[in-house]
Legacy VTK file of the C-alpha trace (Angstrom):
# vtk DataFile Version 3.0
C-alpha trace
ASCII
DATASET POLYDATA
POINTS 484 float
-39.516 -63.293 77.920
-41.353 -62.590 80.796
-42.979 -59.369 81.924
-40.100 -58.078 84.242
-37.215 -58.457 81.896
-39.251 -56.228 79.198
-40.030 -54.119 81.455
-36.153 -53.900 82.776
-35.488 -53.192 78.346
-38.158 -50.567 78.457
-36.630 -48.534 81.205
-33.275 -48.790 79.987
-33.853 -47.559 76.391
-35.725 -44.784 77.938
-33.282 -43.916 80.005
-30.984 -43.656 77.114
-32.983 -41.624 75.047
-33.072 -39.249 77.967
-29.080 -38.825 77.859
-29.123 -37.758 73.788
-28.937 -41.576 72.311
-30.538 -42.201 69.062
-30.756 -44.734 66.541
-31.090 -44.674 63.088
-31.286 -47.619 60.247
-28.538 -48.159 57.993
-27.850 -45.567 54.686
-27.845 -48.924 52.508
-30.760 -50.070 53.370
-33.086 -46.747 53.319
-31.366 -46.582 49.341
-31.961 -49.623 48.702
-35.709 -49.417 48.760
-35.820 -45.802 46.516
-35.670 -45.906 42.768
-34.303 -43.138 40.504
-36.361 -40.725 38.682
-37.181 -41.028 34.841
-35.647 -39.061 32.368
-38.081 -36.703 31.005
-36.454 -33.594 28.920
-33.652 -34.398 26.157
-32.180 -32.401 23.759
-30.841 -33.984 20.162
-28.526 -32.023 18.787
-27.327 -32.819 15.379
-24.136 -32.837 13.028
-23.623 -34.150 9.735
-22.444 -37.533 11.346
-23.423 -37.807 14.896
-26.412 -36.395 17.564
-25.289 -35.090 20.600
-28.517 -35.899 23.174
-28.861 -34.084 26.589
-30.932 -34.295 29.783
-31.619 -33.297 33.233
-30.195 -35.369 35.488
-32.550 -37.658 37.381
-32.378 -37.425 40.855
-31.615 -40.683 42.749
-30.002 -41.342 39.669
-26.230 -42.965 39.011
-26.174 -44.451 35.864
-28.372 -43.715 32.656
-28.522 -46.113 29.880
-29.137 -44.974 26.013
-31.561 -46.633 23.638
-31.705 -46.473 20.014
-33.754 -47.431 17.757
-33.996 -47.122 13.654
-37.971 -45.969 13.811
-40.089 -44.449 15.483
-41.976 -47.595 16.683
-38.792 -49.493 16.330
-36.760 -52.038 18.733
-34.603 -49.985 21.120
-31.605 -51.582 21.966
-29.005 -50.463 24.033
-25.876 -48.940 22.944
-23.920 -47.126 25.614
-24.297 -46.852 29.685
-22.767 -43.719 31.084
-22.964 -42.169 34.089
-23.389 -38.457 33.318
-26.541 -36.773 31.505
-24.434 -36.509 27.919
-23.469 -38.463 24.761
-22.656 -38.396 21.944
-23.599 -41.236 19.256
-21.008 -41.043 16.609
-20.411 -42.479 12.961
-24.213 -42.382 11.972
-24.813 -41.566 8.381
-25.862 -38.039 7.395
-29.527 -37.901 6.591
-30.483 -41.185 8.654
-32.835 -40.074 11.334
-32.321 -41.809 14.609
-34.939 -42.342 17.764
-33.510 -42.342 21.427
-34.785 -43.122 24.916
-32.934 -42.844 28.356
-33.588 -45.019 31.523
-31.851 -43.778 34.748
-30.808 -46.617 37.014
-29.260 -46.769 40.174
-28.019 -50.264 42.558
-30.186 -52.176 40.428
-33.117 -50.010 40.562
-34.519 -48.883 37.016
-36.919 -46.219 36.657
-38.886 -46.529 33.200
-37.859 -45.630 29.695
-38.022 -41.644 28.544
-40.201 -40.379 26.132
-38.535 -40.856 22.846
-36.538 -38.548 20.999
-35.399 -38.305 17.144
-32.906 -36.255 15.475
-31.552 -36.302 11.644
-27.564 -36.204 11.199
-27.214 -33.112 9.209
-24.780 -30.274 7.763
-24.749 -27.263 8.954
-26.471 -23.748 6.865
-23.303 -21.987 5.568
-22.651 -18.455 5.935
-22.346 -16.406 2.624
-20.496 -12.770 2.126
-20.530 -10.945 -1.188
-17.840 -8.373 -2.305
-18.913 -6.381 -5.181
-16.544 -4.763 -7.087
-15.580 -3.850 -10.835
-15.364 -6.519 -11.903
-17.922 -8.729 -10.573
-19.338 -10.566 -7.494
-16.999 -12.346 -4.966
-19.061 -14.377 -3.088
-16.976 -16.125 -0.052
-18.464 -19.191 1.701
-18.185 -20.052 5.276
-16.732 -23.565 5.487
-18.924 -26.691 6.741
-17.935 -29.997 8.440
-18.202 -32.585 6.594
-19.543 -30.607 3.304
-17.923 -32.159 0.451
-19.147 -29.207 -1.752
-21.956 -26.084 -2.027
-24.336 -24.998 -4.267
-24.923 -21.545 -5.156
-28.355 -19.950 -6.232
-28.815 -16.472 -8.063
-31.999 -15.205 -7.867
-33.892 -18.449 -6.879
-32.028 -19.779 -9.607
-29.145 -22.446 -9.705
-25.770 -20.483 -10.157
-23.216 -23.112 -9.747
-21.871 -26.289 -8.039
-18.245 -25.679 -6.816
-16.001 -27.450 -4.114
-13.822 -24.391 -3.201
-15.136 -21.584 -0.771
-15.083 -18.604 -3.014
-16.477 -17.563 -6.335
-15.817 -14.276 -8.829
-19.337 -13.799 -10.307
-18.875 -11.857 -13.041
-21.502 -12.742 -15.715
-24.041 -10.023 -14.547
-24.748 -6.448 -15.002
-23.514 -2.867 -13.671
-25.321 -1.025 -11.384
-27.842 -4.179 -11.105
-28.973 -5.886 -8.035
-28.620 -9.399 -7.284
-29.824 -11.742 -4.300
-27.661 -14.653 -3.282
-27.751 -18.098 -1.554
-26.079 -21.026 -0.979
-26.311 -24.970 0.344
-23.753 -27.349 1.466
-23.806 -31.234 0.034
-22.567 -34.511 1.135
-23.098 -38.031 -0.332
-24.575 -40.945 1.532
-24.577 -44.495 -0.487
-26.076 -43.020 -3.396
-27.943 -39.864 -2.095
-26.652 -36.079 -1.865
-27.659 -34.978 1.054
-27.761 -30.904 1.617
-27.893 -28.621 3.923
-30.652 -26.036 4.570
-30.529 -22.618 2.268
-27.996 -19.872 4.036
-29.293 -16.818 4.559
-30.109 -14.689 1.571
-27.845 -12.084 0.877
-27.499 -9.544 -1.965
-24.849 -7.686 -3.539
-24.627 -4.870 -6.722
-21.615 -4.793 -9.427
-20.677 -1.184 -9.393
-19.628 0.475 -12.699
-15.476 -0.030 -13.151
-13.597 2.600 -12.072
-9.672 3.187 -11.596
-8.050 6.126 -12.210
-5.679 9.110 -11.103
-6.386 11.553 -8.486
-4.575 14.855 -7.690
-1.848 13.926 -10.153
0.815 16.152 -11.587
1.367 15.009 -14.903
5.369 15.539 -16.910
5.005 18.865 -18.930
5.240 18.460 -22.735
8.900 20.121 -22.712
11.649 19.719 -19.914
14.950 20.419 -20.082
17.846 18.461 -19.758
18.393 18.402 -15.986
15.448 19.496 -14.654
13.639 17.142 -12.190
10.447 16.323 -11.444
8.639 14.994 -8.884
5.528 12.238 -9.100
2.116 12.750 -6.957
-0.754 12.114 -6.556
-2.987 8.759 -5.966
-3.928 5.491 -8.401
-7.474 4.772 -6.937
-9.681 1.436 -7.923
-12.697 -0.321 -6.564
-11.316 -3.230 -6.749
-8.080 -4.795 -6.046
-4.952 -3.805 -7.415
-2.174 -6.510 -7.683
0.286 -4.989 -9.893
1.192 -1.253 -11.068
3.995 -0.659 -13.393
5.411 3.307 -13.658
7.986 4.178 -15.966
9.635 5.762 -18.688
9.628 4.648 -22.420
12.189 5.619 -25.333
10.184 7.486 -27.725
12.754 5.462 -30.555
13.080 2.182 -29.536
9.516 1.875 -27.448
11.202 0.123 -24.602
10.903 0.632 -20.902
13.912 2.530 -20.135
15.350 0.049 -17.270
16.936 2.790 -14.379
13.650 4.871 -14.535
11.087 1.944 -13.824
8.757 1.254 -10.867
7.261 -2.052 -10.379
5.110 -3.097 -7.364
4.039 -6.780 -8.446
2.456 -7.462 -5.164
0.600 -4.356 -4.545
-2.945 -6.356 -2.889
-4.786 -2.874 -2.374
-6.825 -0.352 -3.781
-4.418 2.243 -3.465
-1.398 3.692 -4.623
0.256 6.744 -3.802
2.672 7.559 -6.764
5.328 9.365 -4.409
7.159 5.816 -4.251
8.604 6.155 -7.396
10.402 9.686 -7.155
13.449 7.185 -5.484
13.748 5.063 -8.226
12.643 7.623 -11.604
14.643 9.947 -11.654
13.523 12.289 -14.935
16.780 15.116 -14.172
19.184 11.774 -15.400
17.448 11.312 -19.200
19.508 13.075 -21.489
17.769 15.002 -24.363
14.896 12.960 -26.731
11.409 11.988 -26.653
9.562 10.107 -24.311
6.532 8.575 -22.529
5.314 8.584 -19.512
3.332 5.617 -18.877
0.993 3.973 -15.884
0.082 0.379 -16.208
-2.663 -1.443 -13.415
-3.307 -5.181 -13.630
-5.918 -5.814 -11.150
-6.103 -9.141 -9.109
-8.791 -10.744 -11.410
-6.260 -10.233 -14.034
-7.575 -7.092 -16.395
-5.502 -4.777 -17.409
-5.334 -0.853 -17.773
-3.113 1.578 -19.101
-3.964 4.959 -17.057
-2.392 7.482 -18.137
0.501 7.106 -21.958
1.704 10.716 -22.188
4.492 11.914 -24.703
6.814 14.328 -23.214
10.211 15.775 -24.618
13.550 16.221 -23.053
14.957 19.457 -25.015
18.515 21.338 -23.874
18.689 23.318 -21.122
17.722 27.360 -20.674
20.487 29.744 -21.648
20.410 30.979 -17.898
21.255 27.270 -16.778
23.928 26.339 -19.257
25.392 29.635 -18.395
25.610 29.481 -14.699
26.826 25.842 -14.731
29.495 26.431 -17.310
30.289 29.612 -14.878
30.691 27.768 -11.837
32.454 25.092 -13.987
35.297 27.650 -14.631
35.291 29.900 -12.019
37.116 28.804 -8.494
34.279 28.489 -5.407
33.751 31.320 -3.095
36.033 30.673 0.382
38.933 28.569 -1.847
41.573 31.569 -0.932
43.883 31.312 1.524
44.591 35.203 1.341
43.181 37.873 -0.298
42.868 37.305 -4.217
45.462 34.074 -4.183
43.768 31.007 -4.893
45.803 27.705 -5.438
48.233 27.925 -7.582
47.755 31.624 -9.468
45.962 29.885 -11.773
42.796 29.087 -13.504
40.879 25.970 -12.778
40.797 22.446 -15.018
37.891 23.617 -16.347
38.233 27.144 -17.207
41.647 25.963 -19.040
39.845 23.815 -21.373
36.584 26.152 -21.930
39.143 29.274 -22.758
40.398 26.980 -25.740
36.990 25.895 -26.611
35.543 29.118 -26.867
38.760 30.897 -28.336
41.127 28.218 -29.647
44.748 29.913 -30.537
43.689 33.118 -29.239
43.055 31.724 -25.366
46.477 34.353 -24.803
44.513 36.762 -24.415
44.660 38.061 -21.129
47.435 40.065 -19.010
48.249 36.946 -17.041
47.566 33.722 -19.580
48.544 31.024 -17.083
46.100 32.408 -14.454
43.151 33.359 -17.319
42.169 36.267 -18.887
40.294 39.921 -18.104
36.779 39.967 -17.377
35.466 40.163 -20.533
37.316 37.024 -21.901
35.927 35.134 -18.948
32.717 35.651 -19.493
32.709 35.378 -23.634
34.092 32.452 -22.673
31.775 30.760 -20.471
29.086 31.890 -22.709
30.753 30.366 -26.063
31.473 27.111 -24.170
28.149 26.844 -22.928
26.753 25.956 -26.365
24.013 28.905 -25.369
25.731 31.378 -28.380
28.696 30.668 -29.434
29.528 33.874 -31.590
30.034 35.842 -28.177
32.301 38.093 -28.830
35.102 39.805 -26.166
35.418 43.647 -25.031
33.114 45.484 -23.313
32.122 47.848 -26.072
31.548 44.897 -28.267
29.506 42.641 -26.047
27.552 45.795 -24.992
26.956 46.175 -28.847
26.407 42.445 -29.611
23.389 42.058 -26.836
21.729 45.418 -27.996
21.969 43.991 -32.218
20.940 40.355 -30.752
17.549 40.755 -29.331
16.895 37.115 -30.232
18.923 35.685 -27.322
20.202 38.594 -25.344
17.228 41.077 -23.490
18.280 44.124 -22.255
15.921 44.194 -19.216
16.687 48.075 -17.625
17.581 47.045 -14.059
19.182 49.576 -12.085
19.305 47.327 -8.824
20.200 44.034 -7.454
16.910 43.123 -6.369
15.382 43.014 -9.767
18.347 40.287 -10.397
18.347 36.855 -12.082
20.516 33.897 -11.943
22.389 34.045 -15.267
22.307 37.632 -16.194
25.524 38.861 -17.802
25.984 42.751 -15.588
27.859 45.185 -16.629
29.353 47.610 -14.202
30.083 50.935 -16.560
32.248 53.639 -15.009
31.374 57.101 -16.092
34.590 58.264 -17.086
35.186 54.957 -19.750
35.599 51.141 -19.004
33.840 49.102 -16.645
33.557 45.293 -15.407
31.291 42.642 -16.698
30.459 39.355 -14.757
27.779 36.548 -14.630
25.102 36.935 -11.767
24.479 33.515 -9.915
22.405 35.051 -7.106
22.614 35.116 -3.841
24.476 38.300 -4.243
27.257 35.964 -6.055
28.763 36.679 -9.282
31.506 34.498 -11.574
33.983 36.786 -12.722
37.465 37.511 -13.705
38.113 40.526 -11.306
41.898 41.697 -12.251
43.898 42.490 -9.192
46.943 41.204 -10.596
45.920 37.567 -11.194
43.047 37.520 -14.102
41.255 34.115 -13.151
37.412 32.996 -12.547
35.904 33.207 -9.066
33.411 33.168 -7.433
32.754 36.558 -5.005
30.303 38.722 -3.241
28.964 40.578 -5.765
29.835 43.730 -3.429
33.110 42.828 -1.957
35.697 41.890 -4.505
33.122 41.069 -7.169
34.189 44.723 -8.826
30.055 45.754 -8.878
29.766 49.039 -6.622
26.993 50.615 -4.672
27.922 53.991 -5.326
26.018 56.141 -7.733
28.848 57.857 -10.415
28.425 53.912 -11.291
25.852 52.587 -13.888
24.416 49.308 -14.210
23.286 47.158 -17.261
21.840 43.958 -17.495
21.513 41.797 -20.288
19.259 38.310 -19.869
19.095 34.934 -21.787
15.670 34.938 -23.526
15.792 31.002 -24.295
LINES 1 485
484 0 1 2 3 4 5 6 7 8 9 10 11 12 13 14 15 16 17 18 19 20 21 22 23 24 25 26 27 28 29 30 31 32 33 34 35 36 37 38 39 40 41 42 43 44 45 46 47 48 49 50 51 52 53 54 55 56 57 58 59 60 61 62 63 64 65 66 67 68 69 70 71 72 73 74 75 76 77 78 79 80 81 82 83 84 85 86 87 88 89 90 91 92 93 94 95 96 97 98 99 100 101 102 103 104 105 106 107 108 109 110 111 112 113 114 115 116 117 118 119 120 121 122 123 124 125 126 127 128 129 130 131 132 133 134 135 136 137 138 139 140 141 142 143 144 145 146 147 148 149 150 151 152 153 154 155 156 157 158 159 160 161 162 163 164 165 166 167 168 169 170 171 172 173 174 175 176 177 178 179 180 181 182 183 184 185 186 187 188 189 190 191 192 193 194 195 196 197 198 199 200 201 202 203 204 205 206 207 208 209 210 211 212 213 214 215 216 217 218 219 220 221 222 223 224 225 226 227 228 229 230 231 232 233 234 235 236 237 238 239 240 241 242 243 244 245 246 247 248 249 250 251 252 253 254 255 256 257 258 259 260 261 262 263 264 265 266 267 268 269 270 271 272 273 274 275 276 277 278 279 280 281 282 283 284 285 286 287 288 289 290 291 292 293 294 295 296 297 298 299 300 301 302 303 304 305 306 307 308 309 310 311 312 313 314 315 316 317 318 319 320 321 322 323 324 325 326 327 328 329 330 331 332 333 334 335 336 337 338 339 340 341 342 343 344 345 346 347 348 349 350 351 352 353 354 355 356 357 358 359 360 361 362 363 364 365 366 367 368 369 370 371 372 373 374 375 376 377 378 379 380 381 382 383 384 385 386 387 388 389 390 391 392 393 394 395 396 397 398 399 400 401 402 403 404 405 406 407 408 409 410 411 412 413 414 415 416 417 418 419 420 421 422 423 424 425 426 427 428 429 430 431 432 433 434 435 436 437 438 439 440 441 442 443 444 445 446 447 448 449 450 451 452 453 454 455 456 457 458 459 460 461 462 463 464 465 466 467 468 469 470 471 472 473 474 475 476 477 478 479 480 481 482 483
């Protein structure tokens, strides 16, 4: 080329770069020529049957290439190429170390080896937690992968070899201190491979203890009748599973079956005896002996009977086999329809068959028989067929009499007003110029009486207003009470 036409070239392609023009190489070539960095930091992380190795990426890099080799001045032959700065070599054998190298590459370009790297398939340190309770250690393992069992130690010493993940130590001491730990094992061809030592833990058998707190216990005596209510707590420190409360038949020894509590499935330390008032029910046993019984089987399986108490069901107080045989007989307070006429004229079911209990051929006496009989009748014989004394006798003069000579079951207590009152007090109403009226007290300012206004039957009346007791003072009272 001669000297003009170069010098024509020169002008134009400064001309060009004048207007903005540039030029530039091609991308492929300019990578072409640059080679990746090497790997340099790599992290082996270990399982019981694999290594997990990681790296910084290399920069120019696009592929990396893993090495392995079976020593540390081994051959390292390749096993996988991947093209991000993880992997994960799988289905090694646990306790087999392995040595690694990484090479990044990129379009053909290799950049030289890593420094090598080892790691050691192994199983993970277990966690270990200790519940102490009454009856021993409980010593709960955290599971491992791959652990085909564990080995626990008891004061540097070898405890026991056991594949499940939770053991009851119970071969040591109240109130003594122990110190735990435990290793996970695998086998390899003929080697057991472990794991490290957990961390060391320690743990202290308490003295047993279950028993009853704030708990009302059944008096020696109740009568028939009476109920009673269960409280208070069963408290252990350890787990309950099962808690049996109940009644026994002081004759035959067996649990009687409607007054039985069973929780079979209790799982807690805790157990409030207020869940059995709905199910024991002590007002249905009908007169004998008994016990009263309390029966804990923890979950490890011991046993305890807390509380065996003997307790007797004996017959009802005079007051409360009076006042029920009263109300028995005597119509309810609000049956009339007008005043003093109650259905009928006549005396109720149960009046008609306690009037021949108490008096057998002589239940005629009274001024009206069909409807009952005069005061004094009704209440002799509510008192008779109560089975609280049945030599009551009839007439004012001679139940007055009777009570004052029978100081063993009748008290004559002096009252002059209703305040001073019981439930089941027999009250005489004496008039000043001879007679009187007689009736049974059920409180409430209620009284069961045969008040004679032309029909002579039991009812049930204020004591004030058609009960026949007055306020006024040319009236006396007199009570006599039940003693038993």
């Amino acid at each position: 080329m001669d000297r003009l036409p170069r010098m024509r070239l020169a002008l134009l392609i400064a001309l060009l770069l004048m207007v903005g023009v540039s030029f530039s190489m091609p991308e492929t070539v300019s990578a072409m020529t640059k080679k990746p960095n090497p790997v340099t930091v790599i992290k082996a992380t270990p399982g019981y049957d694999s290594i997990t190795l990681e790296w910084k990426a290399s920069e120019g890099a696009t592929d990396y290439i893993v090495y392995r080799a079976s020593s540390k001045y081994g051959l390292y032959k390749s096993i996988r190429t991947v093209t991000v700065n993880r992997f994960t070599d799988r289905n090694l054998e646990t306790g087999i170390a392995q040595w690694y190298k990484i090479r990044a590459v990129n379009d053909g370009k290799r950049a030289r080896k890593s420094p090598r790297i080892s790691a050691v398939p192994r199983l993970a340190v277990p966690g270990l937690k200790a519940e102490a309770t009454g009856d021993g250690i409980t010593l709960k393992i955290d599971p491992v992968d791959g652990a085909e069992g564990y080995v626990i130690y008891r004061d540097g010493r070898y405890l026991t070899r056991l594949k499940s993940l939770t053991y009851l130590d119970n071969d040591t001491y109240a109130d003594k201190r122990h110190r735990y730990r435990v290793i996970a094992y695998r086998h390899t061809g003929q080697k057991v491979v472990p794991s490290g030592f957990s961390r060391e833990i320690t743990a202290m058998r308490p003295s047993f203890d279950i028993g009853l707190k704030g708990t009302n216990t059944i008096p020696e005596e109740l009568h028939e009748g009476e109920g009673f209510k269960f409280k208070g707590l069963v408290r252990s420190n350890t787990t309950i599973g099962k808690i049996t409360v109940g009644i026994v038949n002081g004759e035959t020894q067996k649990w009687i079956k409607e007054a039985r509590y069973v929780d079979s499935d209790l799982n807690s330390m805790e157990f409030d005896l207020k869940k059995v008032n709905k199910k024991i029910q002590i007002k249905d046993l009908p007169q004998g002996s008994y016990t009263y019984q309390i029966i804990v089987e923890l979950k490890t399986g011991s046993e305890k009977t807390l509380l065996n108490q003997s307790f007797n069901i004996i017959q009802p107080p005079g007051s409360t086999l009076i006042i029920d045989k009263a109300l028995e007989c005597a119509w309810p307070k609000g049956t009339s329809s007008g005043k003093y006429s109650y259905p009928g004229g006549s005396r109720t079911a149960g009046y008609s068959e306690a009037i021949v209990q108490a008096y057998g051929s002589r239940s005629g006496w009274s001024a009206q028989t069909k409807a009952g009989a005069s005061c004094d009748v009704f209440v002799g014989t509510v008192i008779r067929a109560s089975g609280y004394d049945p030599t009551f006798p009839r007439g004012l003069d001679e139940i007055e009499s009777y009570c004052a000579r029978h100081t063993d079951k009748w008290e004559n207590t002096g009252i002059t007003s209703e305040s001073q009152m019981q439930p089941g007090d027999v009250l005489f109403q004496l008039y000043s110029g001879g007679g009187g009226h007689i009736a049974i007290y059920l409180g409430d300012g209620l009284v069961a009486n045969a008040h004679y206004h032309g029909k002579s039957y039991g009812v049930v009346q204020d004591m004030h207003n058609g009960g026949g007791i007055s306020r006024h003072s040319w009236k006396t009272f007199k009570v006599y009470r039940p003693i038993q």
